[in-house]
Backbone bond lengths (Angstrom), bond angles and torsions (degrees), N, CA, C in turn:
res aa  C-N    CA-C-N  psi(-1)  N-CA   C-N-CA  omega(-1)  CA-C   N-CA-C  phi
1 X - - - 1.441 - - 1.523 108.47 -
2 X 1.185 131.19 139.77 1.208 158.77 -167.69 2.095 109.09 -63.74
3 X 0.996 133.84 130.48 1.364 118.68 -179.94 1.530 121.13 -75.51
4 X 1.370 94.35 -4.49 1.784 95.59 -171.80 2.016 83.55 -137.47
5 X 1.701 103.26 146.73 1.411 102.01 177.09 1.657 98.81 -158.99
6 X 1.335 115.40 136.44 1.181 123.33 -172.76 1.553 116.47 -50.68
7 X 1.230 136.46 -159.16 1.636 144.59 162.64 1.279 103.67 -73.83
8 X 1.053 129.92 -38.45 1.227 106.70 -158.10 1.295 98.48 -99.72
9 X 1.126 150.55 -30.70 1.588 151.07 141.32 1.032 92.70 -11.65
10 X 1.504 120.87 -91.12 1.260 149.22 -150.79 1.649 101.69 -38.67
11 X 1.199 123.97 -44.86 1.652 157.20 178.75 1.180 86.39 -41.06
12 X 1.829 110.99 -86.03 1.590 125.59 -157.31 1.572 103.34 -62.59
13 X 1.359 126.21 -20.13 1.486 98.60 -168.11 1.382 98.27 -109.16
14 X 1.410 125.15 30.18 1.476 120.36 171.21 1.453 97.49 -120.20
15 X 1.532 133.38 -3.31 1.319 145.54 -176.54 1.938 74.85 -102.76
16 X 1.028 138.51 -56.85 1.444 115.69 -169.93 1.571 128.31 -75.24
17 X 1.478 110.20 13.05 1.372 133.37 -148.26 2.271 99.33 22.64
18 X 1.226 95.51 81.64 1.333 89.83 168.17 1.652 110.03 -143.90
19 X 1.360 106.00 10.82 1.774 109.32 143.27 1.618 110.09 -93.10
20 X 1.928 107.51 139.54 1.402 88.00 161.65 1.555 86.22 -145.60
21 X 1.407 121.91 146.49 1.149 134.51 -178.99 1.476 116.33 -130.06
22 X 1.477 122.13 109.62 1.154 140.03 -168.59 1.265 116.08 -94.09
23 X 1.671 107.38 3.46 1.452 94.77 174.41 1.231 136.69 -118.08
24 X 1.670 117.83 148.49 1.803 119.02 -161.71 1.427 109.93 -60.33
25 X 1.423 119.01 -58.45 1.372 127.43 -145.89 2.100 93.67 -107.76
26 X 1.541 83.48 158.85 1.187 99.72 164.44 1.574 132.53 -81.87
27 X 1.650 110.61 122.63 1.181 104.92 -167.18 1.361 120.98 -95.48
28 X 1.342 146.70 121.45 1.744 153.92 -103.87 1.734 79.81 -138.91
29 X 1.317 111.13 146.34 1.584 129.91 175.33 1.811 88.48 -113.14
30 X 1.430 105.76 117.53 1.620 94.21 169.88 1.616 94.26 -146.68
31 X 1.412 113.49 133.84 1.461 137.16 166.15 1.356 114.24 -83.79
32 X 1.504 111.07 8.58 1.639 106.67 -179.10 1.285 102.60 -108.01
33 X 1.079 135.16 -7.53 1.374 127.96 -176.60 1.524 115.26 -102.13
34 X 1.411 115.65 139.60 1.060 120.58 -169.60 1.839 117.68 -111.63
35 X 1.204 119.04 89.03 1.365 111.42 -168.35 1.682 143.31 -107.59
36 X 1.352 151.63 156.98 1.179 131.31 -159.79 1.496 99.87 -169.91
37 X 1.217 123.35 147.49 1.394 138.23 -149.75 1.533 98.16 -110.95
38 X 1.643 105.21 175.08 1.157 108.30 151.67 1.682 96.32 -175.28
39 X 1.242 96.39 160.22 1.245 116.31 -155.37 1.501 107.93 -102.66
40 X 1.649 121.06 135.16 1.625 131.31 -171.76 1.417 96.71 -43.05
41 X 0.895 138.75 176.15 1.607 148.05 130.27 1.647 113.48 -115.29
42 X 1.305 116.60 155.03 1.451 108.82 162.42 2.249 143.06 -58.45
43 X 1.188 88.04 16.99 1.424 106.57 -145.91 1.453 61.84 -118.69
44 X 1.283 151.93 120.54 1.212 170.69 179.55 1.382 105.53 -160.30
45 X 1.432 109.24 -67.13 1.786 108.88 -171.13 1.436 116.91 -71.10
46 X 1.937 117.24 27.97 1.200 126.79 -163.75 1.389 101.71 -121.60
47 X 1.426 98.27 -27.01 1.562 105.02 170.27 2.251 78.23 104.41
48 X 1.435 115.26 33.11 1.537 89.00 -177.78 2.138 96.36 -156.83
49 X 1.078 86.19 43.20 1.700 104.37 171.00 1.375 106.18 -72.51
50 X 1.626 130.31 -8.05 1.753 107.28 155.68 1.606 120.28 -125.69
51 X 1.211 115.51 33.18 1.182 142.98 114.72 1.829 101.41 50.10
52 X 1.755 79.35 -88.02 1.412 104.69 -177.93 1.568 125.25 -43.17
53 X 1.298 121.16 -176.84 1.471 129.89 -160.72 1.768 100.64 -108.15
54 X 1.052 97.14 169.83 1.936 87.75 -170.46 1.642 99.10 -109.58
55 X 0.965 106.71 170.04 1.875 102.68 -145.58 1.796 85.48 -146.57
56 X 1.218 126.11 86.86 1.327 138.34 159.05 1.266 126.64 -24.31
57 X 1.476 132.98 115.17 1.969 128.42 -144.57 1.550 73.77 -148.08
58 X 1.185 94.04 150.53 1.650 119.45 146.38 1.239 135.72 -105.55
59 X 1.350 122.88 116.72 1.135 123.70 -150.51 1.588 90.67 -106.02
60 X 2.037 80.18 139.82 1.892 94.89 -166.56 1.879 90.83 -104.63
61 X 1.518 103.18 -58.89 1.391 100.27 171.55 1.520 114.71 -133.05
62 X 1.589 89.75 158.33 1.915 94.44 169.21 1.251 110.72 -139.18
63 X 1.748 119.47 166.91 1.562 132.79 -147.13 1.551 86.86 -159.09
64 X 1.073 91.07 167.76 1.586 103.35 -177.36 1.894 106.79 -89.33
65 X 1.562 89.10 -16.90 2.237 94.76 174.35 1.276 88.73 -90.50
66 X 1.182 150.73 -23.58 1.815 134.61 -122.33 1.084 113.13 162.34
67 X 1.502 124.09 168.88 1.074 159.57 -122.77 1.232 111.12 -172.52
68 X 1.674 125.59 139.77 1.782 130.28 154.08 1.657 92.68 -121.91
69 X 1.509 113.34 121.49 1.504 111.85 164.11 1.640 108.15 -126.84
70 X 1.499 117.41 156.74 1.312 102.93 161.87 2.089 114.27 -125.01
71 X 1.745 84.48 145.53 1.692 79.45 -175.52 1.156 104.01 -132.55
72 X 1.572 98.42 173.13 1.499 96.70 -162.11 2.147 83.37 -86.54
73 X 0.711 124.98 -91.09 1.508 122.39 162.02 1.622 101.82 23.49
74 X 1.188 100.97 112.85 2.354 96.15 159.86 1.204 90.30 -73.31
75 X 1.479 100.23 144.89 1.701 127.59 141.78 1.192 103.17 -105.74
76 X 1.438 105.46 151.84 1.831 110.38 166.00 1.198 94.63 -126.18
77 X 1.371 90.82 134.48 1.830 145.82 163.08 1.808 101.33 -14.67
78 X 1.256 134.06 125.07 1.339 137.32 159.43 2.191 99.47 82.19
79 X 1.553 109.94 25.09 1.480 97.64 174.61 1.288 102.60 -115.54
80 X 1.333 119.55 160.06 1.272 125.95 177.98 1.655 117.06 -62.75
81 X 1.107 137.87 172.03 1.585 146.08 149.81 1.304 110.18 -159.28
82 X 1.292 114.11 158.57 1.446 127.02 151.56 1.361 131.98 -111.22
83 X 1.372 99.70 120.86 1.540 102.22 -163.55 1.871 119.08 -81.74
84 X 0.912 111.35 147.90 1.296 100.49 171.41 1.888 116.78 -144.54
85 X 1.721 89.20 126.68 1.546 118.24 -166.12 1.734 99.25 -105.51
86 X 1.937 87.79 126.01 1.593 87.71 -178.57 1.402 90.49 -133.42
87 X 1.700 116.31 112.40 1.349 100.12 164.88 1.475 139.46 -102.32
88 X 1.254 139.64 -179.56 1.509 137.39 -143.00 1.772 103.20 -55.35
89 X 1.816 96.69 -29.38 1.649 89.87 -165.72 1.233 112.66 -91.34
90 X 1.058 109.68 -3.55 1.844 119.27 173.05 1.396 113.32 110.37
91 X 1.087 122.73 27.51 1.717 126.00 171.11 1.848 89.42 -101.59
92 X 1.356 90.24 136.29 1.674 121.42 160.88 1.388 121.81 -123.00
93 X 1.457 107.35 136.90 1.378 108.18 168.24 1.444 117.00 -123.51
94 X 1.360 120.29 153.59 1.728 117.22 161.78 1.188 100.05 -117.89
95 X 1.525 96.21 140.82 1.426 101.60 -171.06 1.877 98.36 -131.40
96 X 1.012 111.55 144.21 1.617 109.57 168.03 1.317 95.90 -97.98
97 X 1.577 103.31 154.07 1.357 146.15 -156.55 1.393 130.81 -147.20
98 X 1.305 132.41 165.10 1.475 122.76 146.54 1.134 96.55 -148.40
99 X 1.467 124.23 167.59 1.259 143.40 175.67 1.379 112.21 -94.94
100 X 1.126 126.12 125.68 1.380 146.16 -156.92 1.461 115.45 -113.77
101 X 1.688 109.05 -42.71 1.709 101.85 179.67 1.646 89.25 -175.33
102 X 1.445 92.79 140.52 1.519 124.23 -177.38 1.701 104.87 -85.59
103 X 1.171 115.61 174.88 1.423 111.66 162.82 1.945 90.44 -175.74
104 X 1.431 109.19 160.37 1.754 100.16 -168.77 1.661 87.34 -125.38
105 X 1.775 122.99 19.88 1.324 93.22 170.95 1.779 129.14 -88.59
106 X 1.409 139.94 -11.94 1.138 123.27 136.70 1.400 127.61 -82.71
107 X 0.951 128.12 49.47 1.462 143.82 -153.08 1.671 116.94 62.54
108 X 1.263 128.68 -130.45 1.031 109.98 163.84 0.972 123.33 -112.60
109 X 1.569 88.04 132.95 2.253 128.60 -169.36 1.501 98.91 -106.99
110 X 1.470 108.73 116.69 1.418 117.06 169.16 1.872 115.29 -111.56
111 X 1.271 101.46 149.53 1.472 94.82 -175.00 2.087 96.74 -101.59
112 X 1.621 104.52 148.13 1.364 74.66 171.29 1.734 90.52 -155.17
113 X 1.282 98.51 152.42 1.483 119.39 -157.58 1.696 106.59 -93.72
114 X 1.426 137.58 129.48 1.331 123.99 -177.79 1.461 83.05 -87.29
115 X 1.372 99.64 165.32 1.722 125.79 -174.41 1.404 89.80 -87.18
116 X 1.265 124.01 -51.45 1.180 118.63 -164.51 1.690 125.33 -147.52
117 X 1.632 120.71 143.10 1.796 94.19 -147.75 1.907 82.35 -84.06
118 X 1.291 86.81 160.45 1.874 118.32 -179.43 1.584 116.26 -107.57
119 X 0.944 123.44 111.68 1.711 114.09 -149.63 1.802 77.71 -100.11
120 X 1.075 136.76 -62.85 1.301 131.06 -178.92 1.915 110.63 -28.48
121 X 1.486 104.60 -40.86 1.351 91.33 -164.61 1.777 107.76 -83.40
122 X 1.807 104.77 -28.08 1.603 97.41 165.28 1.294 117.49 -79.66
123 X 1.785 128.10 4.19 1.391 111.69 155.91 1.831 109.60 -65.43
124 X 1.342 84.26 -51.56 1.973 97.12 -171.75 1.859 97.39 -43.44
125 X 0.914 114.03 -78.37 1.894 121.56 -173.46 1.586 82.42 -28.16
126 X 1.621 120.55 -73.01 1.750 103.11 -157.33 1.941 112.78 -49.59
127 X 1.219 75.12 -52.74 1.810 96.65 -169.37 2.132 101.83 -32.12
128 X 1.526 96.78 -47.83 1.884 110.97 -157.31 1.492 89.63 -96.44
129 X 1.262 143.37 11.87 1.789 124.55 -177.21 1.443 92.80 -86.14
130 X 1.887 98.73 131.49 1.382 101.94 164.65 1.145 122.79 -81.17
131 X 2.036 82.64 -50.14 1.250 119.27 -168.93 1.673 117.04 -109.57
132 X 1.926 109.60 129.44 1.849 91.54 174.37 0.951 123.06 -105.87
133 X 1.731 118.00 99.71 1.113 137.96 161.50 1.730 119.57 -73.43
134 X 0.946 131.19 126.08 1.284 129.51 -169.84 1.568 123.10 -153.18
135 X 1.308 105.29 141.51 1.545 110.01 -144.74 1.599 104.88 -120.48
């Protein structure tokens, strides 16, 4: 099935219950944010589980639960990361995460879940929208 589908598509496959959309929040298209991952390490009970190097994603959409980015880097499915959101005016956030589900159609598209919601960062998204793009 196609990622984009007219009304009347759209019509028949909600008369076939064969859309289902599981998600709460609204997901925001923003070109101002600048974002990059990084990956758990085992060194957790050291106090040093992000360790790792930050791994440059493009972010397609964001939510106040989540994120869709794609990187050139694999992630695998059900691991932790920490994401990190820098936007144009100079607020950053790290956010913990996990990756939830892969997909290879803009190359690789990862879905990834915040651990926990961040009310600072859905003030920041309201506060910085120029533009409403919405997903």
């Amino acid at each position: 099935m196609s990622q984009y589908v007219d009304n009347e598509d759209f019509a028949a496959l909600i008369e076939e219950d064969r859309i289902v959309n599981q998600r709460r929040t609204v997901r925001y298209i923003r070109k101002d944010i600048a974002a990059s991952v990084r990956r758990a390490h085992g060194f957790a009970r050291i106090g040093l589980a992000w360790l790792g190097r930050e791994i440059p994603v493009e972010l397609i959409d964001i939510s106040s639960r989540g994120c869709l980015i794609v990187s050139a880097e694999k992630l695998a499915v059900g691991k932790k990361v920490l994401v990190r959101l820098r936007f144009d005016t100079g607020k950053d956030f790290e956010i913990k995460g996990s990756v939830i589900r892969k997909t290879e159609d803009r190359g690789r598209e990862y879905g990834i879940k915040f651990v926990e919601y961040n009310d600072e960062l859905g003030d920041c998204m309201l506060q910085t929208q120029r533009e409403l793009l919405i997903k």
